[in-house]
LOTI-593393 format. One record per residue (C-alpha): residue in one letter; x, y, z. Coordinates in nm, 2 decimals. Example, Ala and Ser with C-alpha at 12.3 -4.5 7.8 and 13.67 -1.06 7.14 Angstrom:
REM residues 2
res, xx, yy, zz
a, 1.23, -0.45, 0.78
s, 1.37, -0.11, 0.71
This chain:
REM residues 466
res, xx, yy, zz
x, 20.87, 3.82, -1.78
x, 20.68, 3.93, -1.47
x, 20.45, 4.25, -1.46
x, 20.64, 4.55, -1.33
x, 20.51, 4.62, -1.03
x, 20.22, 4.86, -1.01
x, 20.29, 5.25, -0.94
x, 20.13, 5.46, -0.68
x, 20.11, 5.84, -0.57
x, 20.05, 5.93, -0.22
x, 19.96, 6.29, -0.14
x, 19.94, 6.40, 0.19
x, 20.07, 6.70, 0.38
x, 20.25, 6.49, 0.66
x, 20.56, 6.33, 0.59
x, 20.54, 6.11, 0.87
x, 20.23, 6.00, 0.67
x, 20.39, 5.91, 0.34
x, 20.68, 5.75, 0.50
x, 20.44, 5.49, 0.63
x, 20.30, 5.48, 0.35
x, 20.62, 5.44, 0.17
x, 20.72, 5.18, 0.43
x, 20.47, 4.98, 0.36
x, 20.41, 4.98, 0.01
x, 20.73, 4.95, -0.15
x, 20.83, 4.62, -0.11
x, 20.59, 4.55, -0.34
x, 20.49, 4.82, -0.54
x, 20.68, 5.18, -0.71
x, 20.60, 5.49, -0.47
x, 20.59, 5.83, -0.59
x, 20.50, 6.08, -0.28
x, 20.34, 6.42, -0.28
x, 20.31, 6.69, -0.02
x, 20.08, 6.91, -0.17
x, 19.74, 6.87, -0.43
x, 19.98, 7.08, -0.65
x, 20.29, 6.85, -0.70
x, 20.06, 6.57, -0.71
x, 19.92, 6.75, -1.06
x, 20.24, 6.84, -1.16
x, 20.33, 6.43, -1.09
x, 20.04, 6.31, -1.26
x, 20.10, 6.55, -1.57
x, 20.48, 6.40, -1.56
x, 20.41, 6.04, -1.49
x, 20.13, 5.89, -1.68
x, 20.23, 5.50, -1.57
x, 20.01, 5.53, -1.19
x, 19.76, 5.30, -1.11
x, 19.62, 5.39, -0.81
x, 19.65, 5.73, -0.60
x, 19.63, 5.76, -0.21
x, 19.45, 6.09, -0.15
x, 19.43, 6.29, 0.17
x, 19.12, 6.45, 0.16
x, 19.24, 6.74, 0.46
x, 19.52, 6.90, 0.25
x, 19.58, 7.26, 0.38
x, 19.55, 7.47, 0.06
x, 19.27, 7.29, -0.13
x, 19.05, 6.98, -0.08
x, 19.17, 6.66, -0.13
x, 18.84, 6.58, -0.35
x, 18.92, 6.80, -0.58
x, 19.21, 6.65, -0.67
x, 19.02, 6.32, -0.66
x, 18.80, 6.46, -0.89
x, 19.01, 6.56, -1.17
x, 19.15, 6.24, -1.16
x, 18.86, 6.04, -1.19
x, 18.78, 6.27, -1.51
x, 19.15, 6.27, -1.63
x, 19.30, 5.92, -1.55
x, 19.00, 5.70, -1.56
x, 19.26, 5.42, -1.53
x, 19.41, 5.53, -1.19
x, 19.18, 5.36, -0.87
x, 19.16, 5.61, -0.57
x, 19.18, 5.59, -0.20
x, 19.10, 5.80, 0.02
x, 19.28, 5.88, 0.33
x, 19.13, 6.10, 0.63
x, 19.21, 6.19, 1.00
x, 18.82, 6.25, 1.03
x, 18.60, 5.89, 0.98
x, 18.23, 6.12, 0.84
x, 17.99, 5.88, 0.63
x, 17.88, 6.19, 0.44
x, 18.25, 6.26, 0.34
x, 18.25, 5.85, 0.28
x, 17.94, 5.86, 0.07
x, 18.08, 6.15, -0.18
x, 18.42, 5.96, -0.20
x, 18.25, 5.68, -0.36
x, 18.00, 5.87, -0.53
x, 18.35, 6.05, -0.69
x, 18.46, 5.71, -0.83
x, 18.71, 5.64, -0.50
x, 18.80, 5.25, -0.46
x, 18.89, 5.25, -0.10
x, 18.87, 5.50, 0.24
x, 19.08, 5.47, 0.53
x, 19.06, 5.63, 0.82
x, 19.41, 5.75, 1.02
x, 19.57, 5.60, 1.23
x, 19.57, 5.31, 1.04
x, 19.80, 4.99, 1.02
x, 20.02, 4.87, 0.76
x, 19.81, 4.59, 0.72
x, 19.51, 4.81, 0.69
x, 19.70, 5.00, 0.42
x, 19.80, 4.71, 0.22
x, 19.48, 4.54, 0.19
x, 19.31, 4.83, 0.09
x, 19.54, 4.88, -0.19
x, 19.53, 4.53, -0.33
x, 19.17, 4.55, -0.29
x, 19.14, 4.88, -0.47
x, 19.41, 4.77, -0.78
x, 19.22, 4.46, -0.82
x, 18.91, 4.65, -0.86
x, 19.09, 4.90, -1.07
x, 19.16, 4.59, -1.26
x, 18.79, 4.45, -1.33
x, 18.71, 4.79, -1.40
x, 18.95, 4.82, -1.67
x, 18.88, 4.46, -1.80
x, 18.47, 4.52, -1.78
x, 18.52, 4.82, -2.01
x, 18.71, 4.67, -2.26
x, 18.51, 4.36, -2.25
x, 18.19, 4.63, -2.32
x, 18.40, 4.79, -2.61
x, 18.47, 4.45, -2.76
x, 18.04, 4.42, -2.71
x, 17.97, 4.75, -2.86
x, 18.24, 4.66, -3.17
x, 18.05, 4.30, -3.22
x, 17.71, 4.45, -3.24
x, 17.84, 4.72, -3.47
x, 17.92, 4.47, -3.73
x, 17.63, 4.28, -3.72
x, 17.43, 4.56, -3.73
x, 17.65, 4.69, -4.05
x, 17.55, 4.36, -4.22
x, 17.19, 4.41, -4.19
x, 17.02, 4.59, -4.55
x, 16.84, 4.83, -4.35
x, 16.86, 5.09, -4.11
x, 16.89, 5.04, -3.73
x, 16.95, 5.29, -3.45
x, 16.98, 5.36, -3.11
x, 16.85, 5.76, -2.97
x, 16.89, 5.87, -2.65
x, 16.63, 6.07, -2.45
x, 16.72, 6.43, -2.63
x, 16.70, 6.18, -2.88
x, 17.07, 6.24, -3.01
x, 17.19, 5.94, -3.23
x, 17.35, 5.73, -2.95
x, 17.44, 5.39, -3.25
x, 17.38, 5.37, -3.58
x, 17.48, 5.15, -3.86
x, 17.64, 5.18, -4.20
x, 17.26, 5.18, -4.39
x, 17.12, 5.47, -4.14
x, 17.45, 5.69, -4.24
x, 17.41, 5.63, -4.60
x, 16.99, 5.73, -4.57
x, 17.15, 6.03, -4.36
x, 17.34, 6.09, -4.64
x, 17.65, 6.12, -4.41
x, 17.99, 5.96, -4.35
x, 18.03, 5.65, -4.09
x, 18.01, 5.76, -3.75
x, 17.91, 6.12, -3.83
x, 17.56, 6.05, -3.77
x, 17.63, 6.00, -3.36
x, 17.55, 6.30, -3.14
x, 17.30, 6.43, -3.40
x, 16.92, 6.49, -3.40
x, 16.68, 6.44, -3.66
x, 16.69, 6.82, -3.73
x, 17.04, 6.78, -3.89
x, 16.89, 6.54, -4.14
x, 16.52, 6.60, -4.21
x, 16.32, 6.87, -4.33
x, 16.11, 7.04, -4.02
x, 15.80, 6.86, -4.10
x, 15.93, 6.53, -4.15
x, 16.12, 6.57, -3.81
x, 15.79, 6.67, -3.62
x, 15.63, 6.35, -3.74
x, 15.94, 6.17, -3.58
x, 15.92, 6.33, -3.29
x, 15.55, 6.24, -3.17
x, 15.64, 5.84, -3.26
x, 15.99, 5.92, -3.04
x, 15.77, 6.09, -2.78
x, 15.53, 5.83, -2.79
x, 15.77, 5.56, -2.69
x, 15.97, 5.74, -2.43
x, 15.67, 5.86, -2.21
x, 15.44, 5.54, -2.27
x, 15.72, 5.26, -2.29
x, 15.51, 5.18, -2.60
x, 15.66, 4.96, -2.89
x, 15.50, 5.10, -3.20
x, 15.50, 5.01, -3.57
x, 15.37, 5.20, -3.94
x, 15.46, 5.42, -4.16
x, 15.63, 5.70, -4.21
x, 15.72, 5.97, -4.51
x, 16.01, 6.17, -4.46
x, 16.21, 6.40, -4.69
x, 16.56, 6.32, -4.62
x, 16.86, 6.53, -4.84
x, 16.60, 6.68, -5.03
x, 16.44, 6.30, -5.10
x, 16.06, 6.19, -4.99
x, 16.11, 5.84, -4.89
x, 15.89, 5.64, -4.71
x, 15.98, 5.41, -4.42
x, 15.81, 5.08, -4.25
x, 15.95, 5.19, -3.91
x, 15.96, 4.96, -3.54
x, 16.05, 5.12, -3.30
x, 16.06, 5.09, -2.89
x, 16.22, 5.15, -2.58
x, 16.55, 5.15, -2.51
x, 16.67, 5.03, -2.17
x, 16.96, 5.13, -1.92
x, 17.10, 4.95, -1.62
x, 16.86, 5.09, -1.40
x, 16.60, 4.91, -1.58
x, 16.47, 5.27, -1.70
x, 16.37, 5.39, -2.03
x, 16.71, 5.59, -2.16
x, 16.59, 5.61, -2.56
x, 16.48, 5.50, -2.83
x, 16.59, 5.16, -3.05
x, 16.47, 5.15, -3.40
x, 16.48, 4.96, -3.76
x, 16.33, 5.18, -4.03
x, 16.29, 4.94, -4.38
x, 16.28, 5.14, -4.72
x, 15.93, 5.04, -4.84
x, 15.92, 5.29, -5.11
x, 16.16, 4.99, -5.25
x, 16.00, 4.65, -5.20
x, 16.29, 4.47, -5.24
x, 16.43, 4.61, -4.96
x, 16.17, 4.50, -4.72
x, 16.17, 4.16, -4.86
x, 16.53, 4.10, -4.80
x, 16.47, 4.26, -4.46
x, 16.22, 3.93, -4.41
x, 16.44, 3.70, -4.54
x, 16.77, 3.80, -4.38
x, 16.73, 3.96, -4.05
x, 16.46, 3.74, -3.97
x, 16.70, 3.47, -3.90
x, 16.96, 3.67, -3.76
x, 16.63, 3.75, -3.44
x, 16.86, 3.63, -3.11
x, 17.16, 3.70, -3.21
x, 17.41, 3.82, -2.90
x, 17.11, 3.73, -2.64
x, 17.38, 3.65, -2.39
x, 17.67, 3.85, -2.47
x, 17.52, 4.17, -2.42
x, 17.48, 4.25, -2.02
x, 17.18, 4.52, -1.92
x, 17.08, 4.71, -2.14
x, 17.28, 4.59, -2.44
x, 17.11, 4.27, -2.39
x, 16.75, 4.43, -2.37
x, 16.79, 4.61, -2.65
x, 16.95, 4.32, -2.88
x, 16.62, 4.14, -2.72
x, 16.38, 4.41, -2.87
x, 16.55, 4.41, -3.17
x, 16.48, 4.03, -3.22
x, 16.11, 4.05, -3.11
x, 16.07, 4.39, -3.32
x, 16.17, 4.19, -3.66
x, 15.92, 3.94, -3.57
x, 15.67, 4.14, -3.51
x, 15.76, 4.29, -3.90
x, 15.82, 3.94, -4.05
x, 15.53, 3.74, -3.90
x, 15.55, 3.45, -4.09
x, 15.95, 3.39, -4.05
x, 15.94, 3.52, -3.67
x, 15.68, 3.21, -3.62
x, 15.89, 2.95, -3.85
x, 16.22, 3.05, -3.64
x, 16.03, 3.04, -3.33
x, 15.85, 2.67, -3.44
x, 16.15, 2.52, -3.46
x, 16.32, 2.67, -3.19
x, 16.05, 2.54, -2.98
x, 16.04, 2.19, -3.12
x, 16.43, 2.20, -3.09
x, 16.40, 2.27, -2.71
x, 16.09, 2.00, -2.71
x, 16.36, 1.75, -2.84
x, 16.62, 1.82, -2.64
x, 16.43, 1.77, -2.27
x, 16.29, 1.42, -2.45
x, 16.72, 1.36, -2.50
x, 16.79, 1.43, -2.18
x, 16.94, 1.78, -2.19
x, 16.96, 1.96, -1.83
x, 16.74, 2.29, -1.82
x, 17.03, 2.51, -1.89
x, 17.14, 2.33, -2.20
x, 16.76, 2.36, -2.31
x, 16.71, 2.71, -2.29
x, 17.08, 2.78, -2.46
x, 16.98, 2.55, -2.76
x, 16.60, 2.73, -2.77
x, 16.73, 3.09, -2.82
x, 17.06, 2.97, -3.07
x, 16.89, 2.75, -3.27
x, 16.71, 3.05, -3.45
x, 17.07, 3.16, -3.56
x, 17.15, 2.86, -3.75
x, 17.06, 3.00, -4.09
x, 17.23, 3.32, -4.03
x, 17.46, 3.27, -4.31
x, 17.23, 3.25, -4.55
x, 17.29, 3.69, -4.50
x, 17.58, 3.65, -4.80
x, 17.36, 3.44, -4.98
x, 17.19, 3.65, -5.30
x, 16.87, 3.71, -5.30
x, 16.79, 3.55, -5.67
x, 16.90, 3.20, -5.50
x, 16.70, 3.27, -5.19
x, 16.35, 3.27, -5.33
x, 16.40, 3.06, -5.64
x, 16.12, 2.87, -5.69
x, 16.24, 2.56, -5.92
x, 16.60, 2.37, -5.89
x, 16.94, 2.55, -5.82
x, 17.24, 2.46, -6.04
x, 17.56, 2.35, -5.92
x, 17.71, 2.67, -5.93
x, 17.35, 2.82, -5.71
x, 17.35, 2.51, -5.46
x, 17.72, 2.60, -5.37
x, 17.69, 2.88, -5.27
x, 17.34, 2.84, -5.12
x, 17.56, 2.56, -4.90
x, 17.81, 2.84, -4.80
x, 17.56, 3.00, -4.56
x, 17.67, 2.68, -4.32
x, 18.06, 2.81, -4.31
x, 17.99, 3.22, -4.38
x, 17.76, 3.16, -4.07
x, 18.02, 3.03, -3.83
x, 18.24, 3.28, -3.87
x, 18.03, 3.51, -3.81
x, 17.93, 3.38, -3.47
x, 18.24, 3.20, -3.36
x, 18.58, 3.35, -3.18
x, 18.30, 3.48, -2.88
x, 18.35, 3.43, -2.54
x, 18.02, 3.41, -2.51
x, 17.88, 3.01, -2.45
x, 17.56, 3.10, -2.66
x, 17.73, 3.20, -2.95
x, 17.95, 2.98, -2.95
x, 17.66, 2.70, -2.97
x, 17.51, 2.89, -3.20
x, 17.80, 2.89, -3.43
x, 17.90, 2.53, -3.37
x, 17.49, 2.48, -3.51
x, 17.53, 2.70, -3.74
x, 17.80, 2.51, -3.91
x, 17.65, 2.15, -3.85
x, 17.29, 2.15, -3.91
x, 17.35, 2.00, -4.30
x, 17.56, 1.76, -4.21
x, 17.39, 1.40, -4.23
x, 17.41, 1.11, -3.98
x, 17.57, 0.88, -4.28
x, 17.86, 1.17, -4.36
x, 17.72, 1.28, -4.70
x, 17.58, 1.64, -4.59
x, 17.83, 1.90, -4.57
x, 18.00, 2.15, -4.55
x, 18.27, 1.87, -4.37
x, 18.10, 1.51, -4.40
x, 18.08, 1.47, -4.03
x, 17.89, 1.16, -3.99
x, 17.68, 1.00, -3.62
x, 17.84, 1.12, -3.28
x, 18.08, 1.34, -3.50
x, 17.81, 1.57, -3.55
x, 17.74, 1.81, -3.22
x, 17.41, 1.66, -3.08
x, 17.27, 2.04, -3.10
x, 17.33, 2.04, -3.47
x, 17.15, 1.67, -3.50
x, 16.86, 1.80, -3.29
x, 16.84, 2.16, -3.49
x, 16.85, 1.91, -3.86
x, 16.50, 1.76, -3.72
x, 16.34, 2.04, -3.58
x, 16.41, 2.25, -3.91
x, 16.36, 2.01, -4.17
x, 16.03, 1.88, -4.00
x, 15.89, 2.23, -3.99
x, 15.99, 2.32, -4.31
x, 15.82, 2.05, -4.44
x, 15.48, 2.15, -4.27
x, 15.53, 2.55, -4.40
x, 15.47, 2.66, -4.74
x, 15.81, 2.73, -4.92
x, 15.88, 2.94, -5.30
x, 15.97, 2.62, -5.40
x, 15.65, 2.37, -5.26
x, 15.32, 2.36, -5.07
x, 15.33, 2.28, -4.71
x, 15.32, 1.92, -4.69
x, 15.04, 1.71, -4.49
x, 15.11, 1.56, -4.18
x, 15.14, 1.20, -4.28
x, 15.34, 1.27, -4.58
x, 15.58, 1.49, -4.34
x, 15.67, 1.23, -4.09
x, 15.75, 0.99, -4.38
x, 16.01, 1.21, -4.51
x, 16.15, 1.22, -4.16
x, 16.08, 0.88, -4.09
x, 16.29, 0.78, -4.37
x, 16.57, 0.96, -4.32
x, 16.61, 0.81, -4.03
x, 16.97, 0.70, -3.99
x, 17.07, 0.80, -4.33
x, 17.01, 1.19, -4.31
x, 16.92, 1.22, -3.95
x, 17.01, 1.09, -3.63
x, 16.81, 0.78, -3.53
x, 16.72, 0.87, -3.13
x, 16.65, 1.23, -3.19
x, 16.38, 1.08, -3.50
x, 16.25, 0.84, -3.25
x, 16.22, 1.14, -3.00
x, 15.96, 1.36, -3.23
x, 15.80, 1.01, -3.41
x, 15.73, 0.92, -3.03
x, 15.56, 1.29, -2.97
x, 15.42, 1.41, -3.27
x, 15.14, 1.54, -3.07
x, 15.32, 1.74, -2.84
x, 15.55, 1.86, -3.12
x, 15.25, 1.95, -3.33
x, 15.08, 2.14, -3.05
x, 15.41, 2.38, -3.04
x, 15.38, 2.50, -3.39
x, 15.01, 2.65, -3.26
């Protein structure tokens, strides 16, 4: 069936005003008519199906822009025009500032009129579109902030809990979601809050991203925290808060797992977030390095070598720097993986290795069904760098070509500087004895060319790891 035809309310104290309006408008689209700011409230109470309202801004018994302001703070959904006999920029200039989606200026033609109402419901449409799209953004990052085993948070400048995950509620001691709009002083004891404070102040006046400790009595509880925290960013490109990840040290486990597990998870949503969202998910990545050295450096190293193999393949720039920051995420999986099998040091039994080889699927789905082209690559690794060139890796035998390149060129870069990296299980390996492993897995576990690639510029892939 076709879309019923959008519905519009023109206000304006003429009739001879609304009946062009009318005239023009309603071949195509429903017209509801008001003389008066008055019965255009009483219409917009009634009918909550408009889409876009053409306001008269000289209306005898009250501003037009009063009624265009309560409906830009009433019906966010409904786009504005605004219609005046007078054509004054200043007039223009609070119009828009208002929210309004169009201005015309009487006389005006039908034609004039129609365009500017297409023009304002297609905007009317984006708008509508962009903020679910940011919804859908804000929802994503809400569960992959829920996975992590530590808390993470967002303030703003009166440093008023903007985001928060499920760990920072349960520290708070509070329900999910009843954290947001609070301050520190609804959780902490005084002292422990002043202590907050100066770090908070800290990075909101100096930009500065800092790291330590800190000791805080929480619910009557003295914990201590390994806190990062650092600016958080707006559209503007100014500083709006403050993002943080505050680990549990007084528990070591904690922090380990916070090594082991968000470590990989560093780039996740790069690309999906636009702004600010995306600055912030950036300094969240960097900020885990920063606490994780050692893993930052190993995600990093073969990131880099990954991106190193692809422009010796032939990939366009583009492709490179897409593969460089998913290719970190290809272990993200390993999240729902316990931490027992994780740092085992001998050999895992069947039960242990099939589970350990669920991280491959667990991580797909937890980066797939996005719009977004990087996590979608990064899924699409995520779930193919096991697989082998002769069809015995798993989790679906893929074998050659049937394997995404990305995934072939991830299986190299990882395994190779895995093999050069001290592991719970093994020594880092010398050179030599590192590009013999690779060197024979050539063809059988690994793709030929992409071996070729790194045997042919061991130097240069050397130099990466620093």
């Amino acid at each position: 069936m076709s879309p019923a035809p959008a519905s519009i309310l023109a206000v304006d104290d003429r009739p001879e005003v609304l009946r062009l309006i009318e005239r023009s408008l309603s071949d195509r689209y429903g017209c509801e008519l008001a003389g008066s700011v008055e019965e255009a409230r009483d219409k917009l109470a009634s009918n909550g199906s408009f889409q876009l309202a053409l306001c008269d801004i000289q209306m005898p018994e009250e501003s037009g822009l009063v009624l265009v302001e309560e409906i830009a703070r009433d019906h966010p959904d409904v786009a504005i025009v605004l219609v005046t006999g007078v054509d004054d920029s200043e007039v223009a200039k609070r119009a828009f500032e208002l929210g309004a989606h169009g201005y015309l200026v009487k006389p005006f033609w039908p034609g004039q009129l129609l365009i500017t109402t297409m023009n304002a419901l297609r905007q009317r449409e984006l708008e509508i579109a962009s903020r679910a799209h940011a919804r859908a953004l804000e929802d994503r990052l809400q569960m992959l902030m829920d996975r992590a085993p530590v808390p993470i948070y967002i303030k703003d400048r009166e440093r008023r809990y903007l985001l928060a995950n499920r760990v920072a509620h349960e520290v708070a001691g509070l329900a999910p979601n009843a954290l947001i709009g609070k301050t520190d002083a609804a959780i902490m004891s005084p002292e422990a809050e002043r202590l907050v404070a100066e770090s908070d102040r800290r990075v909101l006046e100096e930009g500065a991203t800092l790291q330590g400790e800190e000791t805080l009595r929480i619910g009557g509880e003295e914990r201590t925290f390994f806190s990062v925290k650092f600016p958080y960013v707006d559209d503007g490109g100014e500083i709006a808060g403050i993002s943080g990840i505050s680990t549990d040290v007084t528990g070591r486990k904690q922090a380990e797992r916070l090594r082991e597990e968000l470590a990989e998870t560093q780039a996740l949503a790069i690309e999906e977030l636009r702004i600010s969202r995306q600055e912030t998910v950036e300094r969240l990545s960097r900020a885990l390095e920063l606490h994780d050295l050692e893993t930052g450096r190993h995600v990093n190293r073969m990131a880099s070598i990954a991106a190193f193999l692809g422009e010796r393949l032939g990939l366009d720039d583009d492709r490179v720097l897409l593969l460089r920051t998913a290719a970190p995420m290809h272990d993200v999986g390993k999240v729902a993986t316990s931490d027992g099998i994780l740092r085992k040091s001998g050999s895992l039994t069947l039960s242990e290795r099939e589970e350990m080889e669920r991280h491959t699927t667990v991580g797909y789905e937890i980066l797939a069904d996005s719009e977004s082209e990087l996590l979608q690559l990064a899924a699409k690794i995520a779930l193919t760098h096991h697989e082998r060139w002769d069809g015995s890796g798993y989790p679906r035998g893929l074998a050659g070509e049937e394997i995404p390149l990305e995934g072939r060129i991830t299986a190299v870069a990882d395994v190779f500087d895995a093999l050069l990296s001290d592991r719970p299980y093994r020594a880092a390996l010398p050179l030599d004895d590192a590009l013999e492993v690779i060197r024979e897995g050539r063809g059988i576990h690994f793709d030929p060319r992409i071996v070729d690639a790194l045997l042919g510029n061991v130097e240069e892939a050397m130099a990466l790891r620093g």
